[in-house]
C-alpha positions as CSV (number, residue, x, y, z in Angstrom):
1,X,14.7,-9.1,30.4
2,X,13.4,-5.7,31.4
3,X,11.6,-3.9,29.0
4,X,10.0,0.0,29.1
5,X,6.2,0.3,27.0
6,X,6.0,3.4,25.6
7,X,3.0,4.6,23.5
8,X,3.4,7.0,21.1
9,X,-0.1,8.2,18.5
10,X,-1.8,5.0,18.5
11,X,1.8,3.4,17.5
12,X,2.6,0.9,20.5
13,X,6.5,-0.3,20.8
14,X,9.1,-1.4,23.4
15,X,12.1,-0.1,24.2
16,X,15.0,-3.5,24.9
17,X,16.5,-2.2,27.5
18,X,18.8,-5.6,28.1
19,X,19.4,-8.6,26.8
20,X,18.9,-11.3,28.8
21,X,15.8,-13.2,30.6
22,X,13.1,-13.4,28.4
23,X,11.3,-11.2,25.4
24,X,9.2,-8.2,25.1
25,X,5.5,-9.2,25.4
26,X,4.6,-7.0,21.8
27,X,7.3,-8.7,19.7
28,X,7.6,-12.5,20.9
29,X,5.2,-14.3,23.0
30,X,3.1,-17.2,22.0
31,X,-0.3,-17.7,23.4
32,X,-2.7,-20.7,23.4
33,X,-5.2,-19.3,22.4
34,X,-7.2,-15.8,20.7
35,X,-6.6,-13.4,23.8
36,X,-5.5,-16.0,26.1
37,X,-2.0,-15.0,28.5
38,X,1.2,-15.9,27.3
39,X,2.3,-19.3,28.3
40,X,5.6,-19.6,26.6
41,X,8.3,-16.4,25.7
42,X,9.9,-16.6,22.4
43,X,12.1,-13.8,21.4
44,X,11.3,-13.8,17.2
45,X,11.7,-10.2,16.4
46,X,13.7,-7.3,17.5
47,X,11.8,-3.8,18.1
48,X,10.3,-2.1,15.3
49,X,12.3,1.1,13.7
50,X,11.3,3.2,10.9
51,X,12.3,2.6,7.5
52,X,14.9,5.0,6.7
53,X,13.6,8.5,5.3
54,X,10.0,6.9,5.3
55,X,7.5,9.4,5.0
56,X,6.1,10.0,8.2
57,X,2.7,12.1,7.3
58,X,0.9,8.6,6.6
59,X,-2.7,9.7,7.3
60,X,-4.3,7.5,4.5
61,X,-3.0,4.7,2.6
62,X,-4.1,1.3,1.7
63,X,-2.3,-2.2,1.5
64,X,0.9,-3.0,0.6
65,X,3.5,-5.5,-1.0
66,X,6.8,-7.0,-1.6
67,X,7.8,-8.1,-4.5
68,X,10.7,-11.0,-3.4
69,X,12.4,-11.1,-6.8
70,X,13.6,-7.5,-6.6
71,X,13.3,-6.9,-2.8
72,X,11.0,-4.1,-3.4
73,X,8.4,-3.2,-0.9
74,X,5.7,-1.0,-2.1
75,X,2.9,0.9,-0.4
76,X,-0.2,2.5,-1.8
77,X,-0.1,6.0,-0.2
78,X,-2.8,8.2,-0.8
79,X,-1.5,10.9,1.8
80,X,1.3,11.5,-0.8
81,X,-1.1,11.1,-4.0
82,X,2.3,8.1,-5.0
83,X,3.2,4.5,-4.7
84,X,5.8,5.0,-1.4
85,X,9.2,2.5,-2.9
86,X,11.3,0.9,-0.8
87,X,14.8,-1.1,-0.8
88,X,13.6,-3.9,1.5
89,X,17.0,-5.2,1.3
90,X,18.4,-2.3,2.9
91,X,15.3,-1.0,4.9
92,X,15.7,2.3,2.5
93,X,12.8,4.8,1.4
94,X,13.9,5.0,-2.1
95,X,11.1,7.8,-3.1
96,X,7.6,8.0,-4.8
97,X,6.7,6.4,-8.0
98,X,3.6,8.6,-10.1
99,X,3.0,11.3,-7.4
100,X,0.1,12.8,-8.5
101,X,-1.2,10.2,-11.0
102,X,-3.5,9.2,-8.4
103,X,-6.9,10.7,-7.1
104,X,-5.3,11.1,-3.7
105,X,-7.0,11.2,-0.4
106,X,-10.8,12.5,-1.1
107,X,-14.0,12.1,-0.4
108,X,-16.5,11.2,-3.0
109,X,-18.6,13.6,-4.5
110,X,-21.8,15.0,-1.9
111,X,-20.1,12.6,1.0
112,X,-17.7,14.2,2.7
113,X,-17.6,11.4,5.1
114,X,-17.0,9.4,2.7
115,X,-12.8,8.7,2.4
116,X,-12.7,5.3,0.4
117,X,-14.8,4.6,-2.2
118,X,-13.3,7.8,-4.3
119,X,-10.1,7.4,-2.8
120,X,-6.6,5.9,-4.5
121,X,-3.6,4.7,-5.0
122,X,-5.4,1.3,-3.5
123,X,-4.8,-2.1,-4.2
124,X,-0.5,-2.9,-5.3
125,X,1.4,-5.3,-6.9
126,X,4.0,-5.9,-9.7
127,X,4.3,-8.2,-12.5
128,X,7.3,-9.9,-13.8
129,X,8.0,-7.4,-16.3
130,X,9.1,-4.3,-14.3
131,X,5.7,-2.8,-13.7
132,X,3.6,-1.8,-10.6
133,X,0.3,-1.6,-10.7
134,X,-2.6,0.1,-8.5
135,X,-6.2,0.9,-8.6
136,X,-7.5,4.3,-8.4
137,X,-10.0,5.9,-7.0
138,X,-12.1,7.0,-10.2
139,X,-12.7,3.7,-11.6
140,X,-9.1,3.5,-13.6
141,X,-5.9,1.4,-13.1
142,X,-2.2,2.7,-13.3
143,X,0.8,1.1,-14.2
144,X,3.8,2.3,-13.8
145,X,7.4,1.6,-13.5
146,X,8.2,-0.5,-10.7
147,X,12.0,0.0,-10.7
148,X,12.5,3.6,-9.7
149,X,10.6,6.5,-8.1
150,X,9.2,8.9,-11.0
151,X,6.3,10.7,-11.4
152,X,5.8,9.5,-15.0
153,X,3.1,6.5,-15.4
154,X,2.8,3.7,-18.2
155,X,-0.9,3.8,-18.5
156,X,-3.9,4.5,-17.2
157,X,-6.4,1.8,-17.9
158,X,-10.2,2.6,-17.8
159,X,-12.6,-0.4,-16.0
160,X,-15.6,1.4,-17.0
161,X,-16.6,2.2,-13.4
162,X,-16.5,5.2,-11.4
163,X,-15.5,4.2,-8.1
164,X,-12.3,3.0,-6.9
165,X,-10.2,0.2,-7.8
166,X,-9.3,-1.6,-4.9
167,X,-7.4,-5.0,-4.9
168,X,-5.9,-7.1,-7.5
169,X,-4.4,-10.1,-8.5
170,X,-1.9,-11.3,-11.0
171,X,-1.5,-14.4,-13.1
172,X,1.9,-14.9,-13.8
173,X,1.7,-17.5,-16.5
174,X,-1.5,-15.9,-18.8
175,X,0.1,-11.9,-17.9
176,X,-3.3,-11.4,-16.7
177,X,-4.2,-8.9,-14.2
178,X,-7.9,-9.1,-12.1
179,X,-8.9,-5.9,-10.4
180,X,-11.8,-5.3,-8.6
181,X,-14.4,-2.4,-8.1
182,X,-15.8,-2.4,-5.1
183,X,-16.5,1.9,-4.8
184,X,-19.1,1.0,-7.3
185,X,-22.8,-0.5,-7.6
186,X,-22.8,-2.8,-8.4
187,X,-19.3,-3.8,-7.8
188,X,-17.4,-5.5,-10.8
189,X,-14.2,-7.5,-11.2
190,X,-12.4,-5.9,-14.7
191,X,-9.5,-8.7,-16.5
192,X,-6.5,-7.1,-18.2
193,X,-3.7,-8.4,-20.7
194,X,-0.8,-6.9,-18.9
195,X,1.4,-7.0,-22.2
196,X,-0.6,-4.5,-24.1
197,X,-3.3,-3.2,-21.6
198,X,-6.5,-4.4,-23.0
199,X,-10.0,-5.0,-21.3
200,X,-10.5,-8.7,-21.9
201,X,-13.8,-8.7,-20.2
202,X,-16.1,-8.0,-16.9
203,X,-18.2,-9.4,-14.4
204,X,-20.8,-7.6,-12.7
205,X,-22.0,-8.3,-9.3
206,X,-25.9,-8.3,-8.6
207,X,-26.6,-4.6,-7.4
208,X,-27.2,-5.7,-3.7
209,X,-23.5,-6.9,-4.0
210,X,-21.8,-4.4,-1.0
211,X,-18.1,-4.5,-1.8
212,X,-15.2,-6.4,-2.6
213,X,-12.1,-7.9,-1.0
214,X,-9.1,-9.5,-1.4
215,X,-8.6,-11.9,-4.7
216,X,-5.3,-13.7,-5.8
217,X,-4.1,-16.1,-8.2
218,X,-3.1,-20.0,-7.5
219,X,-0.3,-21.0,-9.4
220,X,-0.9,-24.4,-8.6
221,X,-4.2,-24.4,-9.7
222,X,-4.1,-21.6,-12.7
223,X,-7.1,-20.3,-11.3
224,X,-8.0,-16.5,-10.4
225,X,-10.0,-16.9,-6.3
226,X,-12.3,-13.4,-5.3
227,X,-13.6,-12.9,-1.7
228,X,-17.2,-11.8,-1.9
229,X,-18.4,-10.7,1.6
230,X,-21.9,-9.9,2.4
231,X,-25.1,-12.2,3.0
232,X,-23.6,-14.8,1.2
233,X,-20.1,-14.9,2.1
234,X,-18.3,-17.1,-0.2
235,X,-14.8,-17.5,-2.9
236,X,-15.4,-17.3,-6.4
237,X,-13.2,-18.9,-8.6
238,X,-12.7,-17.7,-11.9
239,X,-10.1,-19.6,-14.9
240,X,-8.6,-17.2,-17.0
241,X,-9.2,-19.5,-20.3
242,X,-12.9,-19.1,-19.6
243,X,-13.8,-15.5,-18.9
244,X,-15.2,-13.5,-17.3
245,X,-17.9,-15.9,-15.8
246,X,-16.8,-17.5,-12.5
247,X,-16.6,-21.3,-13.3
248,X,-17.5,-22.0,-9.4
249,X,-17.9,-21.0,-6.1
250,X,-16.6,-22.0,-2.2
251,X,-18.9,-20.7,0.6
252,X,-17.0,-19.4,3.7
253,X,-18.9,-19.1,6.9
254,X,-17.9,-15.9,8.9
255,X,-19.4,-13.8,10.9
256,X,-19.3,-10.0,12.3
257,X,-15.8,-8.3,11.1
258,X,-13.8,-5.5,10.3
259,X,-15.9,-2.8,9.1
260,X,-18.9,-4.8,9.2
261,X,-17.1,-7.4,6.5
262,X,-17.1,-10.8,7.0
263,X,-14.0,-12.6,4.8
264,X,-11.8,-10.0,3.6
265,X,-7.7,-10.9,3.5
266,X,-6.6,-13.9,1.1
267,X,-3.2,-15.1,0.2
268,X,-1.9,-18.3,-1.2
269,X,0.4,-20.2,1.4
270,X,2.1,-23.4,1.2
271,X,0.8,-26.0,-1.8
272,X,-1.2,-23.4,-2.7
273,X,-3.3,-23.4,0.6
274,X,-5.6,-20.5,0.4
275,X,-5.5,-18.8,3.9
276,X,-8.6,-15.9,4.6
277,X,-9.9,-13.7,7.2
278,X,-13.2,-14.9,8.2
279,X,-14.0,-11.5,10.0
280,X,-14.4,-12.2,14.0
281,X,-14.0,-15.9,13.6
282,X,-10.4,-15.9,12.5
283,X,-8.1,-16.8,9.7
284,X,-9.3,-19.9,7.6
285,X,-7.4,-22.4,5.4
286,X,-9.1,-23.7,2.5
287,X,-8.7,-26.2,-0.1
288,X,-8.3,-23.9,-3.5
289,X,-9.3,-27.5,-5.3
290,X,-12.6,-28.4,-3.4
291,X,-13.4,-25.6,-1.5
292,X,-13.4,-27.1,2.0
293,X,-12.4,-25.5,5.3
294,X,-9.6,-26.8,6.9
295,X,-8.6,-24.8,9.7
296,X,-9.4,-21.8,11.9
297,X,-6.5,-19.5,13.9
298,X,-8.3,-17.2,16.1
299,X,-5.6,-14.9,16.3
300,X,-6.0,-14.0,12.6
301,X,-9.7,-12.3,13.6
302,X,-10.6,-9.2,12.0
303,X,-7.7,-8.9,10.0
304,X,-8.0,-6.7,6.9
305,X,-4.6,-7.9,4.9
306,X,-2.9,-11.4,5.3
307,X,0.3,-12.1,3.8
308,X,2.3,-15.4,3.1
309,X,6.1,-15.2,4.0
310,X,7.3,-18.2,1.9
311,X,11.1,-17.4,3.5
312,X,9.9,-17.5,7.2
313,X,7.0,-20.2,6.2
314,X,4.5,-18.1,8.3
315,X,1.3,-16.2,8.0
316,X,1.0,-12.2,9.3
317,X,-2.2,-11.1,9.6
318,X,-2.6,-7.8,10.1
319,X,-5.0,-6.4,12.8
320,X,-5.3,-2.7,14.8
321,X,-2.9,-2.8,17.9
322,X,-6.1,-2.6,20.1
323,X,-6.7,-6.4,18.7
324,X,-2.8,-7.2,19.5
325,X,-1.4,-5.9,16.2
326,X,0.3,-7.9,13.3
327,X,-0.4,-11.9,14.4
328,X,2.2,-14.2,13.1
329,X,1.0,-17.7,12.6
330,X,3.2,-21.1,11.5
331,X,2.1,-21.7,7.8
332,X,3.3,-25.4,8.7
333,X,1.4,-26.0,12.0
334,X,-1.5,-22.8,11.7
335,X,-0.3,-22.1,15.1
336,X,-0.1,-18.9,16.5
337,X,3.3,-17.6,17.2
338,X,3.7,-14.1,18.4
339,X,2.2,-10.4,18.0
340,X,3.6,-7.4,16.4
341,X,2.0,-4.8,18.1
342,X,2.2,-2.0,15.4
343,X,-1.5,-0.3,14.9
344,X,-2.1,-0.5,11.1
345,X,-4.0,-2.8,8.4
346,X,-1.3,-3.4,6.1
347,X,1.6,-5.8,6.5
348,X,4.1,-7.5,3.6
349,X,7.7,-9.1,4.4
350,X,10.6,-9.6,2.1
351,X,11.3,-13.6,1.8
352,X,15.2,-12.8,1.4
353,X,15.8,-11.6,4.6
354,X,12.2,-12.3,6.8
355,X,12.0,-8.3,6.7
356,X,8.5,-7.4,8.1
357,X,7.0,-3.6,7.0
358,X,4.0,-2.3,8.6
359,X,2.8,1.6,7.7
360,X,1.3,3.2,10.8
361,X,-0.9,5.6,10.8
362,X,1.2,8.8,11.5
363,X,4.0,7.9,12.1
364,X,5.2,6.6,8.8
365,X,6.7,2.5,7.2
366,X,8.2,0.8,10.3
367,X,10.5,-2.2,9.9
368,X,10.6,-5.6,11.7
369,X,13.7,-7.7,11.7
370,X,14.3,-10.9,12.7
371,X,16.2,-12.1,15.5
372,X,19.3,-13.3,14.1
């Protein structure tokens, strides 16, 4: 195959120019190793394309997600002060849910370097009862509708802090939602009853705490799993029966990172596997039941969101295009597969039809389909 690279504000593509001989290097190859040259061409993906009437002044968002029940893909947008919704059925911009509920893209007060500790809509998900939810950027959570753009909210849902809300899970069985502060310090982690929106409790981080990443919820084991970065890099496991004190912790070895962090992205793969980013040493499976590492993929290094595709099976850890953009990684196997090189930090896929949405950084939500 012959294929044209063309470069275009930090967003890297190719243009398929025919259709026989191979795959473009971006969107198929698999490697043996992190930064290693291709040893065996796979076409997995066709070239990316924006989602259709995507907003394309993305100059500040945060991460995303797809909720597979409804084929809903939604994007925490602070450019557009909304939750961006999407028909990721049909690949279809469907308009903005509680533009200007949301503190927007600022700076905090006296640091006007500052862009994310003050900054929202943030962390996203939904529930199974219709509602969206995202943390803001002065210490509150929203929820909203998650079935149609409005600019109407539910409720806004004080955490007692003053800093963003970042990332959250939710348990599914218990309706409880865990949110974390990490604008503030010290950082906290804030429970709510989703049914009726009450504070069931907090815990507070010592003050030399720096930050918070990624949590989420194990099904299999009912348990509630935070990433804690810093000095003592580690998971803390918290059981939703026996709040707000963690009931144990995992420590996860990392070193150097994104941002300085050191494990940031977590999702829950097959069996409940929990998969992490272990900043420059790669993605890591972990036992959510005894805490022990199982096994590292390089390519996963440095990622700042991983997601779990359960209709593909796979991993997509998502890195700047500089590092060879969204990695995609066997969730059987934990081998590497292929890059999406799209620049961005954000990456969810729709199960239903192995969809793959990844915001970029001026340019707008592009869309990755399978090769059918």
């Amino acid at each position: 195959m012959k294929t044209t690279r063309f470069k275009i504000s930090g967003v890297v593509c190719w243009a398929l120019l025919a259709t026989v001989g191979g795959a473009p290097p971006s969107l198929g190859q698999t490697s043996s190793s992190k930064g290693s040259a291709p040893r065996v061409a796979q076409q997995m993906f066709v070239a990316p394309v924006l989602v259709k009437g995507s907003p394309t002044n993305l100059g500040a968002f945060d991460v995303s997600w797809n909720d597979n029940s409804t084929q809903r893909y939604y994007l925490a947008d602070r450019t557009n002060n909304a939750i961006d919704l999407v028909d990721s059925r049909t690949d279809t911009f469907l308009g903005f849910i509680g533009r200007g509920h949301y503190t927007g893209s600022r700076p905090c007060p006296g640091q006007p370097q500052e862009l994310r500790h003050c900054a929202g809509p943030n962390g996203v998900l939904t529930d199974n009862l219709g509602h969206v939810w995202a943390g803001d950027g002065d210490g509150n959570i929203i929820e909203a509708d998650a079935t149609k753009p409005g600019t109407a909210i539910l409720r806004s849902i004080p955490t007692g802090g003053k800093g963003r809300v970042d990332e959250m899970a939710y348990d599914a069985i218990d309706r409880i939602l865990l949110a974390e502060n990490d604008g503030d310090s010290p950082p906290r982690i804030t429970f709510v009853s989703v049914p009726d929106g009450a504070v069931l409790g907090h815990y507070v981080y010592p003050m030399e705490q720096d930050g918070m990443e990624q949590p989420v919820w194990v099904r299999q084991t009912g348990l509630f799993y935070q990433n804690v970065p810093g000095k003592k890099n580690r998971i803390d496991v918290f059981d939703p029966h026996k709040l707000p004190n963690p009931v144990m912790s995992f420590p996860v070895e990392c070193s150097g990172g994104l941002l300085g962090l050191t494990v940031s992205g977590l999702t829950v793969g097959p069996n409940g596997l929990l998969m992490t980013v272990c900043g420059s040493v790669g993605g890591v499976s972990i036992d959510p039941k005894t805490g022990k590492i199982l096994k590292t993929v390089p390519q996963g290094a440095d990622a700042d969101e991983v997601w779990y595709d359960p209709g593909s099976n796979s991993y997509y850890f998502s890195r700047p295009a500089e590092s060879g953009g969204v990695a995609v990684v066997d969730a059987s196997t934990e081998k590497f597969l292929a890059n999406i090189l799209l620049d961005g930090h954000s990456v969810a896929v729709n199960a239903s039809n192995r969809h793959v949405f990844v915001p970029v950084y001026g340019k707008g939500i592009f869309v990755v389909r399978p090769q059918r």
